[in-house]
Backbone as a printed PyTorch tensor [residue, N CA C, xyz], in Angstrom:
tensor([[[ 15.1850,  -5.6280,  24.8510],
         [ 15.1350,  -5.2240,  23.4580],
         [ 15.9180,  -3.9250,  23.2960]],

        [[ 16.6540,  -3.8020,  22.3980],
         [ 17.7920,  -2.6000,  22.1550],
         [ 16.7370,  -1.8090,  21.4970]],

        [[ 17.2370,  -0.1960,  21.4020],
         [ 16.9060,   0.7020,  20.6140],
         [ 16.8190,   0.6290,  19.2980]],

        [[ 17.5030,  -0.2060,  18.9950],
         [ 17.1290,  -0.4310,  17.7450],
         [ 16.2660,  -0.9580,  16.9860]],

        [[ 15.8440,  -2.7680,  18.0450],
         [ 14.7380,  -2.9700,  17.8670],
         [ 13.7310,  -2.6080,  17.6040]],

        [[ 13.5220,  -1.5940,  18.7830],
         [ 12.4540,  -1.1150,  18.8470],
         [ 11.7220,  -0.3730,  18.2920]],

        [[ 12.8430,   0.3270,  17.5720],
         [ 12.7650,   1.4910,  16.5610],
         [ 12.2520,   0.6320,  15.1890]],

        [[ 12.8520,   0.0450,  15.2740],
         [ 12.3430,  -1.2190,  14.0320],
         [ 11.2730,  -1.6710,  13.6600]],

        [[ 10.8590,  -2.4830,  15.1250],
         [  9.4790,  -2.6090,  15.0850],
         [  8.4210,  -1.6570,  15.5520]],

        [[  8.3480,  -0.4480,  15.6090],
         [  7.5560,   0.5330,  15.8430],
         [  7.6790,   1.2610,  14.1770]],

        [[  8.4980,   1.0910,  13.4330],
         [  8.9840,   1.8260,  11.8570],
         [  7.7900,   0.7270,  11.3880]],

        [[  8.0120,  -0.6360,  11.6320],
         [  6.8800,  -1.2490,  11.3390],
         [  5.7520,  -1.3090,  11.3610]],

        [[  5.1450,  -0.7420,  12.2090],
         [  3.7280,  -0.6030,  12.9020],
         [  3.5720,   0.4020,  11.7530]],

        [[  4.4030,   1.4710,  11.8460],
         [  4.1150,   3.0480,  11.1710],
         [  4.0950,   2.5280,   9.5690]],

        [[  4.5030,   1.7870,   9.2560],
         [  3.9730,   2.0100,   7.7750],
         [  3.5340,   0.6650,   7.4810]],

        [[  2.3580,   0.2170,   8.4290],
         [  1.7900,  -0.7050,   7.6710],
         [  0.4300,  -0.3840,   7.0130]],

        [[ -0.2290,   1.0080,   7.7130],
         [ -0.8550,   1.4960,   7.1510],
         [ -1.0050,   2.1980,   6.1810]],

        [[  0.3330,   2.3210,   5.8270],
         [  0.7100,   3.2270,   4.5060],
         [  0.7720,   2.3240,   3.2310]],

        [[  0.8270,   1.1400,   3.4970],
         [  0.9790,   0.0030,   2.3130],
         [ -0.8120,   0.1030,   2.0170]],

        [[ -2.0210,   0.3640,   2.2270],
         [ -2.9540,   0.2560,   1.4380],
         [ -2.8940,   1.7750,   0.7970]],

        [[ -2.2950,   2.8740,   1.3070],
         [ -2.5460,   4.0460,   0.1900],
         [ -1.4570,   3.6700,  -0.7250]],

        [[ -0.5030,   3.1560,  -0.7070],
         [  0.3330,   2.7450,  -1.9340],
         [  0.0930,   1.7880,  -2.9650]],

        [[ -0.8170,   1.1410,  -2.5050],
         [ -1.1370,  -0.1200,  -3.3670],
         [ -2.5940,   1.0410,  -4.3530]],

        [[ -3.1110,   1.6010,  -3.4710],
         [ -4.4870,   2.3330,  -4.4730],
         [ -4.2290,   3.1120,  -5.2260]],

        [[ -2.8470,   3.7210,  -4.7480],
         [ -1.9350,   4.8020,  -5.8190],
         [ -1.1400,   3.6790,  -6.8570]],

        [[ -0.9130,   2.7600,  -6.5910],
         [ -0.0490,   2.2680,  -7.6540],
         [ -1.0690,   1.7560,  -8.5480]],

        [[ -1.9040,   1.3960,  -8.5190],
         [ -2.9300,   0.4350,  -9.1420],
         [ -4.3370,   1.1630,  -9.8990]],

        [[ -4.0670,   2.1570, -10.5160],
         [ -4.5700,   3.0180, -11.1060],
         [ -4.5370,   2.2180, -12.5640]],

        [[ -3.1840,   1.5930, -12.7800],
         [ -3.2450,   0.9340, -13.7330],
         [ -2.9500,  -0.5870, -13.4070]],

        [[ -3.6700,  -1.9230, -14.2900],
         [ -3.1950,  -2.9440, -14.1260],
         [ -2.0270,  -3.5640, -13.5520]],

        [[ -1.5830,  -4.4620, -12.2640],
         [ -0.4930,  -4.5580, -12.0490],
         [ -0.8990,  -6.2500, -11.6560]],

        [[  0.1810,  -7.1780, -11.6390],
         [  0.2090,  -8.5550, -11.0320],
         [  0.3330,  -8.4100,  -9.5050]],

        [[  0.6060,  -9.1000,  -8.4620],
         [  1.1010,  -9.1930,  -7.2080],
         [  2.2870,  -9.2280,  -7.3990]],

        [[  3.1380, -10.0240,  -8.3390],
         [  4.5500,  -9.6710,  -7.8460],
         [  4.9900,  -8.4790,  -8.7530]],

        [[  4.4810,  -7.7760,  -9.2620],
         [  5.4240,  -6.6130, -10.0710],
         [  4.8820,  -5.5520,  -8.7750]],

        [[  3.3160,  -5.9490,  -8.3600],
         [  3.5730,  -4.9510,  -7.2320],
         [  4.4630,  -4.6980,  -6.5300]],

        [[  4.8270,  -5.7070,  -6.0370],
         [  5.4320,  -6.3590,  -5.0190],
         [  6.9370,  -5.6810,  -5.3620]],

        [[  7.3140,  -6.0050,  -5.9230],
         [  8.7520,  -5.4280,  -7.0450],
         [  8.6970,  -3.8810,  -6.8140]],

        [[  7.5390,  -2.8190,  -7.1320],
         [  7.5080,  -1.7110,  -7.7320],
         [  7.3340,  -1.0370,  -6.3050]],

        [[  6.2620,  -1.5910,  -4.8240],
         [  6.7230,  -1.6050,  -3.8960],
         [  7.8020,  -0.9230,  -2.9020]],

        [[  8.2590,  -2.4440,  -3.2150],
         [ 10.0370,  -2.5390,  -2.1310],
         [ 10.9340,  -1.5100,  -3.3000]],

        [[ 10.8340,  -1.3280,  -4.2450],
         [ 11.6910,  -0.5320,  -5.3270],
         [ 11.9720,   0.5810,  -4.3340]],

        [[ 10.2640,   1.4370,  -4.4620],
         [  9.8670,   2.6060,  -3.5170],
         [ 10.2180,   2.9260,  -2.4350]],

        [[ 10.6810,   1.7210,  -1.7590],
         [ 10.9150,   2.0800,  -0.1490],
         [  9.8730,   1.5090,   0.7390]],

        [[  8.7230,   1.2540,   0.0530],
         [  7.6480,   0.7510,   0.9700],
         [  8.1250,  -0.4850,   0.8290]],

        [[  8.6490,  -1.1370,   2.2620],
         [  8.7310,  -2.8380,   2.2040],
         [  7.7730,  -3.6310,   3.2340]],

        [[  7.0810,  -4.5600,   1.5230],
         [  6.2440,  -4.9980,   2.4470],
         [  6.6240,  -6.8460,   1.6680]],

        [[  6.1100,  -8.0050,   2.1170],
         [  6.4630,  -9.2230,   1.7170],
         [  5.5190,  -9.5680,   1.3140]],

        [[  5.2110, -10.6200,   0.3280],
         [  3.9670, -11.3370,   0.0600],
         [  3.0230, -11.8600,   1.1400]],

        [[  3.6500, -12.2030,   1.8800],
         [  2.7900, -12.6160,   2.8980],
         [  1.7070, -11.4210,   3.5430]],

        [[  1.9930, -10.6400,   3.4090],
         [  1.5530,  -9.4540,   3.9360],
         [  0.2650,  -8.9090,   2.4070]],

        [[  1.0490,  -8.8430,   1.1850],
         [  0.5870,  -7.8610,   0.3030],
         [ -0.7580,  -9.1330,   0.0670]],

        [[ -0.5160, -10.4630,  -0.8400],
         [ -1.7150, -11.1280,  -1.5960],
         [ -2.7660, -11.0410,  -0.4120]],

        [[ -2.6300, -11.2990,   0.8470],
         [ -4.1600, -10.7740,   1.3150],
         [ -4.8390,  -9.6620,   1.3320]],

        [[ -4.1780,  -8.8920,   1.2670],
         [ -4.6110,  -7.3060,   1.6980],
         [ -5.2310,  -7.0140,  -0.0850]],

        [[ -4.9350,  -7.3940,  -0.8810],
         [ -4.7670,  -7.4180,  -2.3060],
         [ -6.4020,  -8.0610,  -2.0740]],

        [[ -6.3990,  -9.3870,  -1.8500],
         [ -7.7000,  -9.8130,  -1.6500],
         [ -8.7140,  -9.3500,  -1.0760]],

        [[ -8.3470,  -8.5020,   0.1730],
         [ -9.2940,  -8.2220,   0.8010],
         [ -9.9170,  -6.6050,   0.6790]],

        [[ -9.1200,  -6.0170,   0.1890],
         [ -8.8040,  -4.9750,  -0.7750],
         [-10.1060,  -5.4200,  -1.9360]],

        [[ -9.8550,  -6.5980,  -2.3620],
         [-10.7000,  -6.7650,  -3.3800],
         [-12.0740,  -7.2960,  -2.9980]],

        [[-12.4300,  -7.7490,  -1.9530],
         [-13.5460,  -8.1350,  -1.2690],
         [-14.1570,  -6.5070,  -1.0160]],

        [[-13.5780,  -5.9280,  -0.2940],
         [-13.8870,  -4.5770,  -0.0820],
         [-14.6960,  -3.6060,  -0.8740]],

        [[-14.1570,  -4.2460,  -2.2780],
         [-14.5750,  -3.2580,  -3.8830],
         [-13.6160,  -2.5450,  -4.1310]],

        [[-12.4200,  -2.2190,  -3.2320],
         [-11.8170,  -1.3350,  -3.7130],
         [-10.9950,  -1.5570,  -4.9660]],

        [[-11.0690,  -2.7940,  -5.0990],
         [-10.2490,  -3.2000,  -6.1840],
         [-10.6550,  -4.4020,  -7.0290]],

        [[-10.4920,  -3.9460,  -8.4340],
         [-10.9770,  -5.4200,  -9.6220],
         [ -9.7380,  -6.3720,  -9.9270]],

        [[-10.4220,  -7.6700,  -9.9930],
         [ -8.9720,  -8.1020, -10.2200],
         [ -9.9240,  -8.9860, -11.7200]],

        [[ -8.5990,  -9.0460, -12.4570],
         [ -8.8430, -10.3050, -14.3060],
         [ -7.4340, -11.0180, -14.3360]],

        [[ -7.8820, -12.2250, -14.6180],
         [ -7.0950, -13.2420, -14.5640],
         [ -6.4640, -12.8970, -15.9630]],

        [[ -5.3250, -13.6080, -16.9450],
         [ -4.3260, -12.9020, -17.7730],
         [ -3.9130, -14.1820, -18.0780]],

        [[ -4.4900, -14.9620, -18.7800],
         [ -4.1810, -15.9520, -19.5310],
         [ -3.4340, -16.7070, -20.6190]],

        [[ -2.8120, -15.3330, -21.4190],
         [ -2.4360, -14.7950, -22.6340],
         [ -0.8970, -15.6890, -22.1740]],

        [[ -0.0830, -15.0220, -21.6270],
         [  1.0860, -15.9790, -20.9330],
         [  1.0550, -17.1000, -20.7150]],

        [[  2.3770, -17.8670, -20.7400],
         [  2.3580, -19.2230, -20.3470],
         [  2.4020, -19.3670, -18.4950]],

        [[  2.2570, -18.2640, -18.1370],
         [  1.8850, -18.4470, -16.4590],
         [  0.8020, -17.3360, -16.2640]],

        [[  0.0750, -18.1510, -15.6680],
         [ -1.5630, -17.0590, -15.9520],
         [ -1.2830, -15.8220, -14.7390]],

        [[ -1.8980, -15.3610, -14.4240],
         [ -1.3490, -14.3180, -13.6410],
         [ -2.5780, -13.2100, -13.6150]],

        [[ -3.1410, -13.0040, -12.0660],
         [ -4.2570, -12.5210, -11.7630],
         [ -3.4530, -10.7110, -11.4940]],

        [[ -4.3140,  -9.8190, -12.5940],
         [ -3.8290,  -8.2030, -12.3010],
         [ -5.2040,  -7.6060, -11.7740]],

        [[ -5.2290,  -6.5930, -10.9350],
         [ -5.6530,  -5.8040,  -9.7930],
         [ -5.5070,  -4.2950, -10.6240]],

        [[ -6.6920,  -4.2640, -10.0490],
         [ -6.8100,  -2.3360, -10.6930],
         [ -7.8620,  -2.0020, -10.1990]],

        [[ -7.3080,  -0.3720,  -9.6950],
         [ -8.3160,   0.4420,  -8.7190],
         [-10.1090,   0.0840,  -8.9580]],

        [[-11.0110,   0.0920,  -8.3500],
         [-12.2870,   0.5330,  -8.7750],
         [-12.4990,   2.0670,  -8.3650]],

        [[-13.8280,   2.4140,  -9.0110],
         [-14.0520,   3.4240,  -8.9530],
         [-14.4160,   3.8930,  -7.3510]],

        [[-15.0400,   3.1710,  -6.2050],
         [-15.1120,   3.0940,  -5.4660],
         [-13.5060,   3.3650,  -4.6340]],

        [[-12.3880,   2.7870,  -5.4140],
         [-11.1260,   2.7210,  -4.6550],
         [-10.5810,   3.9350,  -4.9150]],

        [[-10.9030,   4.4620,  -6.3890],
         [-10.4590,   5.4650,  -6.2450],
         [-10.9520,   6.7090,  -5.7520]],

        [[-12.1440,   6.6450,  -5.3150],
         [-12.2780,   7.8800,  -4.1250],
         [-11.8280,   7.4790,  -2.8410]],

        [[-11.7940,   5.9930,  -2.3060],
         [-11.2840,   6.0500,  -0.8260],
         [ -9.6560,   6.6900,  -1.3890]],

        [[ -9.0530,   6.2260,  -2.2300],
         [ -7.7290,   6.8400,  -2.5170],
         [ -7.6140,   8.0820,  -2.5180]],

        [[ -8.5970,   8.8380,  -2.9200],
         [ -8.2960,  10.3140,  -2.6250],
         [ -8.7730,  10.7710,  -1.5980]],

        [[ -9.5040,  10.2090,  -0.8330],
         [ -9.6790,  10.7910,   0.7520],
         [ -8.5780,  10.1130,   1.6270]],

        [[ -7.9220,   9.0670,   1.4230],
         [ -7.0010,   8.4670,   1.9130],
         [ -5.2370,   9.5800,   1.5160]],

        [[ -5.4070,   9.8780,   0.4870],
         [ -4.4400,  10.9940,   0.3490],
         [ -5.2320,  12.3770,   0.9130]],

        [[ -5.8370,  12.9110,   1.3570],
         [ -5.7660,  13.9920,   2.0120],
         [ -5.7480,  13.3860,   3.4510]],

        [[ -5.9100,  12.3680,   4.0680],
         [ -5.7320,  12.3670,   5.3510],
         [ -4.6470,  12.1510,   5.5000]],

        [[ -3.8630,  11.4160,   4.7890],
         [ -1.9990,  11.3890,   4.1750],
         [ -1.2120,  12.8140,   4.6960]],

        [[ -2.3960,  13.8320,   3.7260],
         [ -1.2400,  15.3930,   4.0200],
         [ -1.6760,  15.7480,   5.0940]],

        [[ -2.9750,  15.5020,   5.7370],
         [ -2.7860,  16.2640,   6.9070],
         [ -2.1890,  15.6650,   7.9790]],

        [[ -2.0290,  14.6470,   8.2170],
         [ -1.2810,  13.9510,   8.7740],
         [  0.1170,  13.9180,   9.0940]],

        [[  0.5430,  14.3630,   7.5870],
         [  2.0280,  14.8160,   7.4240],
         [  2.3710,  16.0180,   7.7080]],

        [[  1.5310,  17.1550,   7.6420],
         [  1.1550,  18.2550,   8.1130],
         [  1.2390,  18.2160,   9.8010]],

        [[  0.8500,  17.7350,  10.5190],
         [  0.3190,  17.8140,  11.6150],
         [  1.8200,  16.9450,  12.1650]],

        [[  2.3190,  16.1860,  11.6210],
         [  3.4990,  15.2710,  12.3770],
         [  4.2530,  16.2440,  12.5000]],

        [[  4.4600,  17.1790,  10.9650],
         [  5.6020,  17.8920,  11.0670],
         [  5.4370,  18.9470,  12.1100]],

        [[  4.2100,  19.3350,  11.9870],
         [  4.3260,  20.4140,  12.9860],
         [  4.7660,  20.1640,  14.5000]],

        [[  4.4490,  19.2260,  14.6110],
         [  4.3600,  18.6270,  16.2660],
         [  5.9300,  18.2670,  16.4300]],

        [[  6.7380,  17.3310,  15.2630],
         [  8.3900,  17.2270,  15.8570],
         [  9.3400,  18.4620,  15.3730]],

        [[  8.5080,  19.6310,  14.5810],
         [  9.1990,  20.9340,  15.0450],
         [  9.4310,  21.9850,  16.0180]],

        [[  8.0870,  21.1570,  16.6690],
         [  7.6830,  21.8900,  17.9650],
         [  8.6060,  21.7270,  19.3730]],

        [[  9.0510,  20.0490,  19.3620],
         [  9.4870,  19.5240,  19.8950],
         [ 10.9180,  19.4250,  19.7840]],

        [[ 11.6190,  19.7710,  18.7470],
         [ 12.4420,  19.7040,  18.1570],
         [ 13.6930,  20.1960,  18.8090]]])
């Protein structure tokens, strides 16, 4: 496996955990799966459906998140929005975010 690979799939590992603080930050307000999905990969966070509608679900099993079906359209379309429950893991999930980021930086300046 080249360096590059590897780098690739280790970039992978590293932000797959970052796709549930993005989804609790984005979802403050009503969103579908694919505009997530859209608003997402826009960001830089790339993640695929295959990946997002479960986590979305299970996310929603969790409580962290309500979902209402949207009928109004001629393609119905299930939207997701924080609970109140989600939004405190979201804000303890963003301070372990900065210190984290805090603590990386310090360590590859150290190294640097």
């Amino acid at each position: 496996m080249s360096v590059e690979d590897l780098t690739l799939a280790q970039a992978q590992e590293l932000r797959r955990g970052t796709v549930v603080l993005a989804c609790l930050a984005l979802l403050r307000k009503p969103s579908y799966g694919y505009a997530l999905l859209e608003t997402l990969n826009d960001a830089g966070v790339t993640v695929d459906g295959n990946t997002l509608y479960p986590l979305l679900r299970r996310l929603e099993k969790q409580g962290l998140l309500t979902s209402e079906w949207n009928t109004d359209e001629s393609r119905p379309r299930k939207f997701y929005q924080v609970s109140p429950d989600g939004s405190r893991v979201r804000s303890g999930l963003v301070r372990e975010w900065q210190d984290l980021v805090a603590s990386i930086s310090r360590l590859t300046e150290e190294s640097g």
